[in-house]
C-alpha positions in Angstrom: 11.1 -4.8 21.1 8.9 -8.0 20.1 8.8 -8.3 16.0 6.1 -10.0 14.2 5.7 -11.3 10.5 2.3 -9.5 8.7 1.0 -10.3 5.7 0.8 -7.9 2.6 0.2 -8.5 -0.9 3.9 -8.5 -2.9 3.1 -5.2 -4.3 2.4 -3.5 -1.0 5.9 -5.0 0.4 7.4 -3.8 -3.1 6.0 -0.2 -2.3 7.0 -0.2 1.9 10.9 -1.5 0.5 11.1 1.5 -1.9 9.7 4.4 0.3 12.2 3.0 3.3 15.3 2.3 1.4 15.1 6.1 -0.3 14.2 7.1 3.4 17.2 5.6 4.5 15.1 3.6 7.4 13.6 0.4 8.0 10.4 -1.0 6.3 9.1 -0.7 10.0 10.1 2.6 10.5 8.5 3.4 7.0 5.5 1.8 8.5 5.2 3.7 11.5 5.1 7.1 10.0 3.0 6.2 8.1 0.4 5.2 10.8 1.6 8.4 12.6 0.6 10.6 9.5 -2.7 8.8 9.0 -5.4 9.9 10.8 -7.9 7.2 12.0 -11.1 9.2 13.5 -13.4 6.2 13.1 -10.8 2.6 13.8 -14.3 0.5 12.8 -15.2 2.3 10.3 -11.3 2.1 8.9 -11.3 -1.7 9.6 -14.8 -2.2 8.5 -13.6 -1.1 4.9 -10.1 -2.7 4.9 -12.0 -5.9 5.5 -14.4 -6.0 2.6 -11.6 -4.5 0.0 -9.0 -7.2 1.0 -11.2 -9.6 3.0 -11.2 -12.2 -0.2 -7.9 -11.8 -1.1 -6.1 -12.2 2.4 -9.2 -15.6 2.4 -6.6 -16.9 -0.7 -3.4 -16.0 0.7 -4.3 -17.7 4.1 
């Protein structure tokens, strides 16, 4: 399996470390049920929003 780095605001990492260590699974495990449990009807629409809520602060952190 081919891993990858993403970035997150500290926070959100904080958040995915809790939920998977009392899980007693990986952050990426955590990750993927997550996405599993989410449902995404409309991806652009999703994406659309994701952008302009964190669009300026992923522009700092890049």
């Amino acid at each position: 399996m081919t891993m990858t780095t993403i970035k997150v605001p500290a926070a959100v990492r904080d958040r995915l470390r809790e939920r998977a260590e009392a899980q007693g699974i990986s952050q990426g495990e955590a990750l993927a049920r997550l996405l599993d449990a989410t449902p995404a009807p409309d991806i652009e629409s999703f994406l659309d929003d994701v952008t302009e809520r964190w669009g300026p602060l992923l522009d700092r952190l890049a």
